[in-house]
C-alpha positions as CSV (number, residue, x, y, z in Angstrom):
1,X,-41.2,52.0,23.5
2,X,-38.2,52.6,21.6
3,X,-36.0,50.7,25.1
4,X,-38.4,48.0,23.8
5,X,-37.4,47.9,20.3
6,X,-33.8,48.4,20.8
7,X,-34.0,45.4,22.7
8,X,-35.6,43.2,20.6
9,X,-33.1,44.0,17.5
10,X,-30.7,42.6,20.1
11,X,-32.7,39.8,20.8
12,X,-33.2,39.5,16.6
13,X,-29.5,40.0,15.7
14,X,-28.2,37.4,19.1
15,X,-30.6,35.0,17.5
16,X,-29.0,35.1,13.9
17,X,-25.6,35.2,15.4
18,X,-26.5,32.0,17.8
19,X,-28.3,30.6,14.1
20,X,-25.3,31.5,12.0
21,X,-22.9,30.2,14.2
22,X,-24.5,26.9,15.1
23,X,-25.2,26.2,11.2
24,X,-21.3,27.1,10.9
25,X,-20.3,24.6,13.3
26,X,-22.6,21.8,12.0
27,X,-21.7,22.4,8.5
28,X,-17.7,22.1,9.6
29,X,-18.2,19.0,11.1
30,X,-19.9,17.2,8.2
31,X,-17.1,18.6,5.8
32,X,-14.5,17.5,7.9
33,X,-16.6,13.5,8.4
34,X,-16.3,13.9,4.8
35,X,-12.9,15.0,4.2
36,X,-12.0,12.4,6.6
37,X,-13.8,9.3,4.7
38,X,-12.4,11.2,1.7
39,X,-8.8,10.6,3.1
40,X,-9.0,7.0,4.2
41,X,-10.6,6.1,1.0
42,X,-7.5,7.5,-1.1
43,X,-5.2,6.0,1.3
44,X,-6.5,2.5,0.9
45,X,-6.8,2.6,-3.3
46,X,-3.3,3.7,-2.7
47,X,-2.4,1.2,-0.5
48,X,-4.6,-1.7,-3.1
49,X,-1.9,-0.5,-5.7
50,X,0.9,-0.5,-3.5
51,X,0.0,-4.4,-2.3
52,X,-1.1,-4.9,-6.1
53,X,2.3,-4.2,-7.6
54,X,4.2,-5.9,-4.4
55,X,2.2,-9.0,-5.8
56,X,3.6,-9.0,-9.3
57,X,7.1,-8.2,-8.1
58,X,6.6,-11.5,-5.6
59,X,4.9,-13.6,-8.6
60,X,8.0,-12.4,-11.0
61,X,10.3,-13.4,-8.3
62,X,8.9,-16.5,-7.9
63,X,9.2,-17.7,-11.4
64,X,12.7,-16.5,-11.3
65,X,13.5,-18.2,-8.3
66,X,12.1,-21.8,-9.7
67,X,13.6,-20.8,-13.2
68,X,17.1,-20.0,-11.0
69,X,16.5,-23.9,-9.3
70,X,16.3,-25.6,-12.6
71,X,19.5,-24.0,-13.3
72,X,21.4,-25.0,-10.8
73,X,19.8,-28.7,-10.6
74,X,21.6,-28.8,-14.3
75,X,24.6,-27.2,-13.4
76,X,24.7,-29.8,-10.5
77,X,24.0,-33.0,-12.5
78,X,27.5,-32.1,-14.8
79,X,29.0,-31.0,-11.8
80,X,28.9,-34.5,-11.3
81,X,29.1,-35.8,-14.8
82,X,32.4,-33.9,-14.8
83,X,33.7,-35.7,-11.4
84,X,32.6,-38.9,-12.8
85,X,34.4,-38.7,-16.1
86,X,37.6,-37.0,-14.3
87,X,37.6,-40.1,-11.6
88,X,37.6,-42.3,-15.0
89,X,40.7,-40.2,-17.0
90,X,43.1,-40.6,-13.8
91,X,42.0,-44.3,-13.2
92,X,43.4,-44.7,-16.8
93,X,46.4,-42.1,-15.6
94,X,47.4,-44.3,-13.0
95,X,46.7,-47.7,-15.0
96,X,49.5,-46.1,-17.6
């Protein structure tokens, strides 16, 4: 009787050990599918603000770039305006 008992507190206390140990394995899986989803969905708002401000330094580039052009079409036009008039001063050089 008391073989009998002794043996089925074993039985009891491999059961809650099994139990315990099988709820502690579920339980680390779910945290770590979690902590996982948790992980990818801070990496990607990082990388939105990362591509985010890329954008604005591309747009800002862009208008600096055009602004840049208009620039140097000026600069070109009296480049020319210069040659034209300096063509004219030694034609009257040369007249003299």
């Amino acid at each position: 009787m008391v073989l009998a008992q002794i043996v089925n507190n074993m039985n009891n206390e491999i059961i809650l050990i099994i139990s315990n140990s099988l709820t502690a394995i579920a339980a680390w899986f779910v945290g770590r599918k979690k902590q996982q989803a948790d992980t990818d969905n801070s990496v990607l708002k990082n990388l939105e603000i990362s591509v985010n401000l890329y954008k604005t330094i591309i747009d800002d580039l862009k208008s600096e770039i055009q602004a840049l052009n208009i620039k140097i079409q000026d600069l070109e036009r009296k480049i020319d305006e210069l040659h034209a008039e300096n063509k004219v001063l030694k034609n009257k050089l040369t007249n003299i």
